[in-house]
N, C-alpha and C positions, 0 to 999 in steps of 0.2 A: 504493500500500500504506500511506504513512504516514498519507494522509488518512484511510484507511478505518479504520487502527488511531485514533487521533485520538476518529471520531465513535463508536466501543466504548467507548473511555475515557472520553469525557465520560457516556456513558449509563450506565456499571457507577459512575462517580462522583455522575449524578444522583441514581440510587436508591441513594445513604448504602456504598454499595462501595469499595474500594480497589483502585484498578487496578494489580497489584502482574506484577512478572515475570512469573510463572507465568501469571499471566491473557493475556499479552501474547505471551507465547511460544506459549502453546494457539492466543490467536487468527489468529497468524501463519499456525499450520500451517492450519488451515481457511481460511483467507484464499486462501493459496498454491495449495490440494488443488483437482484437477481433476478428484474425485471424490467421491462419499456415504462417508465414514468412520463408523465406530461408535465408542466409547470406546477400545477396546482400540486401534484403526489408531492414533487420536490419540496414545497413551499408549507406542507403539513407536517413535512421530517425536519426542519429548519426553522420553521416558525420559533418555535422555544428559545432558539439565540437570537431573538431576535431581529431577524432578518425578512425586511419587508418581501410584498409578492411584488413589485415593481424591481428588487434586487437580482431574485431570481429567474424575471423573464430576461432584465440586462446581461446578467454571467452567462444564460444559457444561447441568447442571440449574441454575443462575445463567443464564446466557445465554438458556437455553429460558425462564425466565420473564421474564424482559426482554423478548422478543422481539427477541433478537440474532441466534441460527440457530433454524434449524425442526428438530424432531425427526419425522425419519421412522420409523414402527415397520412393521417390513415380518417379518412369521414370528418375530415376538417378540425380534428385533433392531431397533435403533436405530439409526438412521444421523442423519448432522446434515449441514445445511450449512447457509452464510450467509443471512438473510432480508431483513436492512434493506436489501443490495444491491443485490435482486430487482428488477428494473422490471414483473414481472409479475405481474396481477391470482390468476392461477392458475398452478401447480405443477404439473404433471402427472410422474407418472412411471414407469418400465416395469421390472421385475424381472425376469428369465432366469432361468426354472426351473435349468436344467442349470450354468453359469457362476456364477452367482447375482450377474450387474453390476447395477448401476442406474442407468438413462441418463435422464437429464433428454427427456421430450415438450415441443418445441415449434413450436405450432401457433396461428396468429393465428383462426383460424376458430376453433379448441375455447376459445379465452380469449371469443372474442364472443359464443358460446353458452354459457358458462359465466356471463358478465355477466348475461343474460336468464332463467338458471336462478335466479342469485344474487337478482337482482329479485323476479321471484316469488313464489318462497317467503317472501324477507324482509314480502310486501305480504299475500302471504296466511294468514301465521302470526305477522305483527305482532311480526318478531323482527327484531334486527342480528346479521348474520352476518362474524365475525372472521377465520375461518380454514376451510379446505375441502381435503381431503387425496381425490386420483385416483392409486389405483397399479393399473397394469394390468401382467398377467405372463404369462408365454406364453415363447419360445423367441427369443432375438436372432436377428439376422441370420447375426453368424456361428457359432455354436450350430445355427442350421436350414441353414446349410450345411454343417459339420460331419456333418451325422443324411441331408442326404440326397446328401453322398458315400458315407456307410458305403451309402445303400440301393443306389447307383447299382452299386458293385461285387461286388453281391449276386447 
């Protein structure tokens, strides 16, 4: 955790920022979280120090231009999580209509077809491609167990 706080701080200090508590304490909790938060989540595990919701839409519109977390917009919410972490090329991920989680997709096959799509396109529209957002949504698993207990004892 201290490394990873560490390489935030040096990067919110390269681009002319001040890596002040609040920034430190936001990045914690996303650090920590074992799942896609949106501003409000953040700002209910923070609120206690003190730290306004106007602080944590700034740190997290800061961080998203940094490229420190990823902003997921998923039904016109925003979820974030860590990016510089990532060891992987592509992101996939899956929303539940009914619960409405978001579980991180990973799949070494769709990251190697994802490389070859990335290619591509990059060779045949003479472009560099930075960032690629897959959100697929449909019913979890257990959501679709839930829906076909109710059918079963029908």
């Amino acid at each position: 955790m201290e490394k990873n706080l560490k390489s935030i701080k040096r990067i919110v200090e390269r681009n002319g920022y001040e890596f002040t508590v609040q920034k430190k304490i936001i990045s914690k909790v996303i650090l920590e979280s074992n799942i896609h938060m949106n501003a409000k989540d953040i700002y209910e595990k923070v609120k206690h120090e003190n730290i306004g919701v106007s602080t944590v839409y700034r740190t997290l519109k800061l961080y998203n231009e940094l490229g420190i977390v990823k902003e997921i917009n998923i039904n016109g919410i925003s979820y974030y999580e860590m990016k510089i972490f990532s060891g992987n090329p592509l992101h996939v991920h899956f929303k539940c209509y009914k619960c409405g989680s978001i579980i991180d997709i990973d799949s070494k096959k769709l990251n190697l077809e994802y490389l070859k799509l990335n290619n591509m396109v990059e060779e045949e529209n003479d472009i560099e491609i930075y960032d690629f957002d897959i959100i697929f949504s449909g019913l979890c698993s257990k959501c679709r167990g839930e829906l076909n207990g109710k059918a079963n004892k029908v």
